[in-house]
C-alpha positions in Angstrom: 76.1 132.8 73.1 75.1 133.0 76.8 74.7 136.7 78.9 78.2 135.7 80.5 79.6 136.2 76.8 80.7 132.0 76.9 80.2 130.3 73.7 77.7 126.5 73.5 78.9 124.2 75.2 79.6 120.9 73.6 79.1 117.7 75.4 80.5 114.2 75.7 78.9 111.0 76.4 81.2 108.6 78.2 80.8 105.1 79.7 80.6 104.5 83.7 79.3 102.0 86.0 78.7 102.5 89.3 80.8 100.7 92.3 79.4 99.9 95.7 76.2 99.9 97.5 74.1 102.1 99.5 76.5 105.0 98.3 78.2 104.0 95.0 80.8 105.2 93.3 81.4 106.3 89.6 84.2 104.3 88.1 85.5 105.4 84.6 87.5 103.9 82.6 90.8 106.3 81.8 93.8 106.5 80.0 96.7 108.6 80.5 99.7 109.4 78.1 98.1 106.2 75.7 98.3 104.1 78.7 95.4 102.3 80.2 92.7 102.3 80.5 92.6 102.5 83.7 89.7 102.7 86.2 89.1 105.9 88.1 86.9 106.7 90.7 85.1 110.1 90.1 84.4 112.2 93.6 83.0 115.4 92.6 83.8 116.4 96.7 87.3 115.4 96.8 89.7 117.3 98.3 92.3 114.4 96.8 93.1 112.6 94.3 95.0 109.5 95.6 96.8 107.0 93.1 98.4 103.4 94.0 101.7 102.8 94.3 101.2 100.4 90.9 99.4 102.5 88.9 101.8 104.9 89.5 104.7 102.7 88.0 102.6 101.9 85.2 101.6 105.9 84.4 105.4 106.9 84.9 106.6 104.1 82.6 104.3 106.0 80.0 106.3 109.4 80.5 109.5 107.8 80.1 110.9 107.7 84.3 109.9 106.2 87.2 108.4 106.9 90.7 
């Protein structure tokens, strides 16, 4: 147990690659509602979280309606 009174923490290894040059980007492969995978761009500083018009069709076809 850690002073704050939090439990261990368990981790996760998961498969990236990185996307671009100079300043690349961390792509991961996701699914959502069984649908996918899909690849996702992880931005620790976003202040958005933008999806396409298509894979926003595709994840809403998983929920059962559409966008």
């Amino acid at each position: 147990m850690f002073a704050d009174g939090v439990g261990a923490v368990s981790t996760s290894r998961v498969k990236f690659h990185l996307a671009g040059g100079a300043q690349p980007l961390i792509s991961l492969p996701v699914r959502v509602n069984g649908a996918g995978p899909f690849q996702f761009i992880f931005d620790t500083g976003a202040g958005t979280s933008l999806l396409s018009t298509e894979l926003a069709h595709a994840i809403s076809e998983s929920f059962g309606h559409q966008v």
